[in-house]
Residue, then its C-alpha position, 0 to 999 in steps of 0.5 A: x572307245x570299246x574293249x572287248x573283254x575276255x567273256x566276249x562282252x564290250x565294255x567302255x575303255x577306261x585308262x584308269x585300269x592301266x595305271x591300277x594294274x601297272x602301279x600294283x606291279x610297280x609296288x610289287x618291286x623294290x623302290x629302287x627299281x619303280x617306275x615315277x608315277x609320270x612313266x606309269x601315266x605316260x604308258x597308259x597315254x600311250x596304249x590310249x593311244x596305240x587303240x585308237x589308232x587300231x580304228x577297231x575295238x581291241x581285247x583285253x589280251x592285245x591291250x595287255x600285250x601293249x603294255x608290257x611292251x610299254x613297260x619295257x620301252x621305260x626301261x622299267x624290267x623287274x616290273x615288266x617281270x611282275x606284271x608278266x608273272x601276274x598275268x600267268x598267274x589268272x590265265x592258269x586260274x581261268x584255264x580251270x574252268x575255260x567256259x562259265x563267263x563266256x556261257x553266262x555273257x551269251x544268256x545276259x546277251x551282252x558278248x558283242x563278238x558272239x552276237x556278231x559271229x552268224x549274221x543269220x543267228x539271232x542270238x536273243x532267242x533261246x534255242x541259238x542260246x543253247x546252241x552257243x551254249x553246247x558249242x562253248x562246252x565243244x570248243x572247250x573240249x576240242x581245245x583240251x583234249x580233241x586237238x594237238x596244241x600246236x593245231x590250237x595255238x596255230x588257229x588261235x593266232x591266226x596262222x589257220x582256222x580251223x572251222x566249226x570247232x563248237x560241232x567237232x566234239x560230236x561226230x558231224x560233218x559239214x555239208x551235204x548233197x541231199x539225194x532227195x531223189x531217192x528218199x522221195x521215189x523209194x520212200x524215208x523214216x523221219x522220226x521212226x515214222x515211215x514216209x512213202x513215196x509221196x501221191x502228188x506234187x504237194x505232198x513230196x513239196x511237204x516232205x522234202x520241207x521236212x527232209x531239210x530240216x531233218x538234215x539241217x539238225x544232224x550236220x552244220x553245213x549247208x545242204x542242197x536239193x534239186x527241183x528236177x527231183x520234184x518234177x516227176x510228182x508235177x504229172x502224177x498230180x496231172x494225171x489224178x487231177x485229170x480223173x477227178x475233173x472227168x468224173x466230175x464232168x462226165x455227166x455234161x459231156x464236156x469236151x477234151x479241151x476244156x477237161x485238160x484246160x481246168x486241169x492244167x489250171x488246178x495243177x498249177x494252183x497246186x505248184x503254187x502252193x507247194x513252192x510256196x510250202x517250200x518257201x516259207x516253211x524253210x524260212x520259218x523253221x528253226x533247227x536245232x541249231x537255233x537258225x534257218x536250214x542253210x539250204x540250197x536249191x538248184x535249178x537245172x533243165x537238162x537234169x530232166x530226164x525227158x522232155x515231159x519232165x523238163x516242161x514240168x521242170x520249167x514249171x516250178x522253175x517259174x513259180x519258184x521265182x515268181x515267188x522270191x521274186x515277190x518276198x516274204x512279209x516281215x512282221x509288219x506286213x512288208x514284202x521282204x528279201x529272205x535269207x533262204x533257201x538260197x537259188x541257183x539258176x543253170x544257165x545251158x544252151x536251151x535258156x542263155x539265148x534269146x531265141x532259145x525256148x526256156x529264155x523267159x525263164x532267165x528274164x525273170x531269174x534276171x529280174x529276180x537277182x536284180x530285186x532279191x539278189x537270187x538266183x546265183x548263176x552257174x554257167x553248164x559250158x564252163x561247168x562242163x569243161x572244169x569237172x571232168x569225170x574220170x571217163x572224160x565226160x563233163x558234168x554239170x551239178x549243185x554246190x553243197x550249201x553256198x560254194x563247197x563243191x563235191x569233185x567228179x565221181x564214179x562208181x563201182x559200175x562206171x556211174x557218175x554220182x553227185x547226190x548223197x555225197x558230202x564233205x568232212x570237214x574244213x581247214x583253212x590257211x591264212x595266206x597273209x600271215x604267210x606272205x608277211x612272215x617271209x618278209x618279201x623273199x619268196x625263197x623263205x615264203x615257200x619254206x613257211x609255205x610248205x610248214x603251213x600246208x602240213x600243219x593244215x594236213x594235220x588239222x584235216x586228218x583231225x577232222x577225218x580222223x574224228x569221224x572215222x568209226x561214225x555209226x549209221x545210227x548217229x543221224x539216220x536221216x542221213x546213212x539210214x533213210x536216204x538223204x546220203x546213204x542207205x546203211x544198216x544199223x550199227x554200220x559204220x561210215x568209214x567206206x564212205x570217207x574214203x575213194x573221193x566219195x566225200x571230200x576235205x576241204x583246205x581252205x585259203x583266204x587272202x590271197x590278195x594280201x598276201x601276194x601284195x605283201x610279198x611283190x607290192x602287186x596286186x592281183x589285177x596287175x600281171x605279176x600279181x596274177x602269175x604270182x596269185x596263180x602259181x600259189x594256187x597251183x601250188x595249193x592244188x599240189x599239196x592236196x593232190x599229193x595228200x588225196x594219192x598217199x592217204x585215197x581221201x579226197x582232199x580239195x581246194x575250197x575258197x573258204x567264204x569268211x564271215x566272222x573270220x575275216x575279222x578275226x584273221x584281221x586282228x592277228x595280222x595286226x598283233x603279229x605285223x603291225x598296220x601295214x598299207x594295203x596289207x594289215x590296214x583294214x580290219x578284215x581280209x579278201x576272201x579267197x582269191x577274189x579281187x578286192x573290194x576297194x579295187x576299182x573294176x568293172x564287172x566284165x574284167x573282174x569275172x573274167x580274172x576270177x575265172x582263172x583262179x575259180x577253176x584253180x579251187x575245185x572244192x568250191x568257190x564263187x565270184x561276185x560283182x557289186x551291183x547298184x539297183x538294177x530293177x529298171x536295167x534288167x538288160x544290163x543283169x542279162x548282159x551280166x548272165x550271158x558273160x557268166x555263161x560264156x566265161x565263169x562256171x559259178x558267179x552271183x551279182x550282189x544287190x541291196x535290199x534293206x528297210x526301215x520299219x521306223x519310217x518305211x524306207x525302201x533302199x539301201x541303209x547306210x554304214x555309218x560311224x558313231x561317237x565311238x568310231x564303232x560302224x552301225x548300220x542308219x537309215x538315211x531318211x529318219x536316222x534310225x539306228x535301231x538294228x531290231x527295227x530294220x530289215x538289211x540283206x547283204x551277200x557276205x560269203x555266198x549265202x544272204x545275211x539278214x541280222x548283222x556282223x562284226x565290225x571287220x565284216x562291217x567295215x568290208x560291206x562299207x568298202x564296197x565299191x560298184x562294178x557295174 
């Protein structure tokens, strides 16, 4: 059995340090009042016990938790008091300097809760070392100073999360919707270095590459670009390539058709190779955060302005993903899934049919899903009907990242505007803690309701407070040079962070828990779903009302938990106990999704959740859990068609693993070991070995390919097949 220890280092439990600690508390008091060395034997038993049955590894702090409860349970007060004031005794000592053993566990690799924090970081490597590093002295000085104590208290407990807080010392903000439109046809600085508008198709693939990166480094969110942005470059490489053939030509007299047919082949050698720059440039570079730009790109016919464009449009659709369709090689030379960027195919009235004329298009995003579990689908009939401009007109654009969606925007000349726009920040709410601290009397859940939703208020306008007064001069990249903004040096962003240009994210997880903890219903049942559907229209209020007071545009966003989900979890289980279908599993259901156990076809579970997606219009997206589907490509097609008519964002999640012991190709298991703790284990040779296997999995939106905490471990295991 494991305890994770205050560095966040895993260590081996060992009893034997129960009983040291409470025997010198028990010799600190008078005989009369000690406890017999059997009580002091019996409490360490007992605690033993309590962890095992916690079926996770516990900290130091919750063990110690349990054994002054122990001590009380004897009867034993004075030296309950004694232990008590000894623990506040060390924690003033380690309050004195809150960082160097959490920073000296990172550099030896060895703190477990850490490593397990980003399932895209490796943190062996040195430059996700230094960001760890830089983000214990944010998140000491964001505790200490940036943050009212009650906001850290409430996030340390579990009541709310208030996310990335190893950035919130700078002046960053969280994701973008990069205007590469404008950065490419009216030229950008990238390092002091002017970039013109770029002569050929591969030449503004290379650029946009180092637009990614350069956003990637200057804000920690995920970020997205629009291939239609690319397509214009597409006939501009035609048409030089045309004169070059010409004049190569010219002397023998060739005709037309076989000038437009080398043509036509040069060009597309040339897409080729610039969607594959765009590929593996993204997948090997390495921001200054120590991991691949969380990119996002988007997939869009009827964003073409005409129908040239949409036919060069159609064009690098189909090489995008014939080439993710393929994969990466890892080291060993093996054809891979890769993290990023990620995909979103549009799926619209002219490729969701099969008699429509881009349909071969959606055949092969349909094949690609089944093998690499990308592209994600939004449906532009839904889209159209959920994001509803102020003039009444529908529109259909990208996410920022994996789920955070901008709302609908008009500028100052009546336009509707998307790209360069970007969100401040998240909050996010633990709807569980909610539902049990009411104890299953609603009247009391929306009193705790309604303290929660201002104590997020306050945490928001922490996170909006700390970026007002941002100069342009702070990332320039992206309020200089166009990625957002085109400001002046020396001017500041504040216009920008108000009048629903950008957005504020209130966050929500465990939905489904916390509706079971008040009713005894699920979700899936009618009760639960009026009750699931009245708490995130109450959300909406609350946002809707704090957006008229303050002109910010506050938004409801499904908050996609990674290592929060376990964390969540064990706060639950501190303040509740282990409570069935509620606190009984070491992680939470994200947003308002169905749970993961839940037995539910695809069709009914994207039909339910779309009720709620159009409830969280800061961001969400719905998954089915698929088997291998690569031989019933029909079935994933069925799947897309039901999004398209019945879901504005959804994605259906594979399984692409391999073992580089013995080459096994398929799903590698989650298994326990000696211990209790879930490790990953090739079912052909028994390798256990992380470093020698390859596994992707869907986790919150994006593609993970290193590993995860145990609750999210636990969650994956859980899994059960939709289709």
């Amino acid at each position: 059995m494991k305890v994770i220890k205050r560095s966040g280092a895993e260590a081996q439990f060992d009893s034997q340090k129960i009983v040291a600690a409470v025997t010198k508390a028990n010799e600190s008091v008078v005989p009369s009042e000690r406890m017999t060395e059997i009580q002091i034997k019996r409490i360490a038993e007992d605690v033993e016990m309590a962890c095992r049955n916690m079926t996770r590894a516990m900290s130091v702090e919750e063990i110690q938790d349990i054994v002054e409860d122990q001590i009380m349970n004897q009867r034993a007060f004075s030296v309950a008091r004694s232990y008590i004031t000894y623990r506040f005794t060390r924690s003033l000592v380690r309050k004195s300097n809150t960082t160097d053993d959490q920073i000296l566990s990172l550099i030896e690799c060895n703190n477990e809760e850490v490593k397990q924090e980003n399932s895209n970081k490796n943190p062996t490597v040195n430059s996700v070392q230094r960001d760890y590093m830089a983000g214990e002295v944010s998140k000491d000085i964001t505790r200490r100073i940036l943050l009212p104590q009650d906001i850290v208290e409430a996030h340390d407990t579990g009541l709310i999360h208030f996310h990335d807080a190893d950035y919130f010392a700078q002046h960053m903000h969280n994701c973008d919707l990069v205007n590469l439109e404008d950065m490419l046809q009216n030229g950008t600085v990238i390092s002091g270095t002017l970039i013109e508008k770029p002569h050929s198709f591969s030449t503004a693939c290379n650029i946009a590459t180092q637009i990614i990166a350069q956003v990637a480094s200057c804000q920690y969110g995920g970020q997205s670009i629009s291939l239609t942005h690319l397509a214009p470059f597409v006939d501009i490489s035609r048409k030089r390539i045309r004169a070059d053939v010409t004049e190569e030509l010219k002397e023998v007299g060739v005709d037309e058709a076989l000038i437009e047919k080398i043509t036509e082949k040069r060009l597309h050698d040339e897409i080729r190779k610039g969607v594959q720059m765009i590929q593996y440039q993204v997948v090997t570079l390495m921001t200054t955060n120590g991991q691949a730009p969380f990119v996002t790109v988007f997939m869009y016919l009827n964003e073409a302005k005409n129908e040239q464009e949409k036919k060069d449009l159609a064009l690098i659709i189909e090489e995008t993903l014939k080439q993710r369709y393929r994969g990466v090689k890892n080291e060993k030379g093996v054809w891979i899934t890769p993290a990023f960027p990620k995909l979103i195919y549009v799926l619209e009235d002219d490729n969701v049919e099969e008699d429509s004329k881009y349909y071969y298009l959606t055949k092969l995003a349909a094949k690609c899903t089944a093998k690499r579990m990308v592209p994600d689908y939004i449906s532009e009939k839904i889209m159209f009907q959920n994001k509803i401009d102020k003039n009444g007109e529908g529109h259909c654009y990208t996410c920022m990242g994996c789920r955070s969606f901008l709302t609908p925007y008009v500028d100052e000349n009546g336009d509707p505007k998307y790209y360069g726009r970007f969100n401040q920040g998240v909050v996010t709410v633990n709807l569980v803690d909610i539902g049990l601290s009411a104890n299953k009397d609603l009247d009391a859940f929306w009193d705790i309701f309604d303290e929660r939703m201002e104590l997020c208020h306050r945490a928001l306008q922490c996170r909006h407070e700390r970026l007002s007064g941002t100069l342009s001069d702070a990332a320039p990249i992206l309020w200089q040079h166009g990625a957002l903004l085109r400001l002046k040096s020396g001017e500041t962003i504040d216009k920008y962070l108000h009048g629903g240009y950008s957005t504020l994210s209130l966050g929500y997880a465990g939905l489904w828990e916390c509706v079971y903890s008040l009713i005894g219903k699920k979700l899936t049942e009618p009760e639960g779903e009026a009750l699931g559907l009245q708490i995130m229209k109450m959300l909406n209020v609350y946002t809707a009302k704090w957006k008229a007071a303050e002109n910010i545009d506050y938004s409801l966003y499904g908050t996609p938990l990674e290592s929060t989900t376990y964390k969540f979890a064990k706060c639950l289980q501190t303040r509740f106990g282990i409570i069935k279908g509620v606190t009984d599993k070491n992680y939470i259901t994200n947003s308002y999704h169905v749970h993961v156990t839940e037995d539910i076809d695809a069709f009914s579970k994207l039909a339910l959740e779309s009720k709620f997606q159009a409830l969280s219009p800061g961001g969400a997206i719905s998954y089915v859990e698929v088997p291998n589907m690569q031989n019933n490509i029909d079935a994933v097609l069925q799947v897309m068609k039901f999004i398209y008519d019945s879901i504005m964002y959804a994605e259906l999640n594979t399984k692409s693993d391999y073992c580089q012991v013995c080459g096994f190709d398929g799903e590698i298991d989650v298994v326990e070991d000696e211990d209790g703790k879930l490790i990953w284990k090739c079912p052909s040779c028994g390798n256990t070995d992380q470093d020698k296997m390859n596994v992707a999995r869907r986790t919150c939106g994006y593609i993970g390919t290193q590993f995860w905490n145990q609750g999210r471990t636990q969650e994956i295991k859980e899994r059960v097949l939709h289709l």
